[in-house]
Steps between C-alpha positions, in 0.01 A plus 500: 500500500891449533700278277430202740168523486455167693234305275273517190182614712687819580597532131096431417362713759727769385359502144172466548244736388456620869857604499560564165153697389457656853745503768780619246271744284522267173102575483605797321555293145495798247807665721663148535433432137657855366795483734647159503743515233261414233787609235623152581182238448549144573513407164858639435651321802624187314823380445644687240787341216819713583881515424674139583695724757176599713245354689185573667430568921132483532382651838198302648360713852215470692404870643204458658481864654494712229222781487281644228760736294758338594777264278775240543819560348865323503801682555859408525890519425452467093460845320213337304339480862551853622623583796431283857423776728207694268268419193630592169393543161729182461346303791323141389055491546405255659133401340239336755393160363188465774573382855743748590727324248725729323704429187778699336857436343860615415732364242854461597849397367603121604737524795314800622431517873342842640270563766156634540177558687166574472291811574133678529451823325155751487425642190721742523805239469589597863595212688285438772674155608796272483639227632766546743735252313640440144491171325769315349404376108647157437766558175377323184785305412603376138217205449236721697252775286255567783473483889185569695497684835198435733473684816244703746551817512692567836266794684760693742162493727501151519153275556204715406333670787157624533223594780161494485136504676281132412109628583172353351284708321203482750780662732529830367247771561481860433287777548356496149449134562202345605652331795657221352786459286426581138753473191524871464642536845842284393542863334562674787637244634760479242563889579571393848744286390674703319471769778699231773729343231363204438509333200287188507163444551339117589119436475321180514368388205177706374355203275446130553784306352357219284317177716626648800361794632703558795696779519738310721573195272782488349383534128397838590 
């Protein structure tokens, strides 16, 4: 997923639960839960009243590719935003809203232009990506108290990139199976996977899908 990510279905597929439960590890809720910056909860990103000399730059990013353990942050040019090339005790949390959505903010003096970008870290605070540019934050001016900045976050991978094996269940057989494909066999299957690299697997539907039965249909 790159900055131009060329369309809301990409920016749907991207978070849903396939991707964001499975593909990207997110299944894994008590890690996600105890590592993404939960020192920063939703409820204390608001606008806050400051000095009549400051303002507000709220960040607004859509990551979709972040893994179990791992957090957003915002760094940039302003020493309350740590440093742009690592994460800092300084550095702003992003906090995920749902959908890949994540929030976080820096207040600023009016007139104040800096720059800044946004990074992955594990839970180690080791940066684990970044984007390969900085962005430039629009300088609140005198009548101006808050600015919002809504972006993608700009993978230096580009477009998302996966391969994968699409097999029915009543394909697979093992020895231990009783010649036909049986659930326990996507097992070894994923192990296989695994094994050659591959990272997605595609069945065809194992239950009827409401008045339509057909595997093929497009309810399914």
């Amino acid at each position: 997923m790159s900055h131009g990510h060329g369309g809301a279905g990409k920016v749907g597929t991207m978070a849903s639960a396939a991707f964001d439960r499975a593909i990207f590890g997110r299944g894994k809720l008590a890690l996600s839960v105890a590592t993404e910056n939960v020192e920063a909860p939703f409820g204390e990103i608001c606008w806050p009243k400051v000095h009549e000399k400051e303002g507000t730059v709220r960040f607004h990013v859509f990551a979709p590719r972040v893994e179990a353990g791992h957090s957003v942050w915002a760094v940039g040019s302003l020493a309350a935003m740590g440093s742009i090339a690592a994460i800092s005790p300084s550095a702003v949390p992003l906090v995920h809203t749902g959908q890949r959505m994540y929030v976080g903010q820096v207040t600023v003096k009016k007139g104040e232009a800096f720059e800044f970008k946004f990074v992955i870290a594990d839970a180690d605070g080791q940066v684990v990506c970044q984007e390969p540019n900085s962005h430039a934050s629009t300088p609140l001016g005198n009548g101006l108290e808050k600015v919002v900045h809504d972006s993608t976050f700009q993978y230096p991978t580009g477009a998302y990139r996966a391969a994968g094996v699409a097999v029915p269940v009543s394909g697979l057989r093992s020895s231990e199976s009783m010649g036909i494909g049986e659930f326990l066999d996507l097992n070894k299957m994923v192990d296989w996977c695994e094994a050659t690299g591959l990272q997605l697997i595609q069945i065809l539907p194992i239950n009827d899908s409401g008045q339509d039965p057909s595997p093929y249909s497009a309810s399914s």
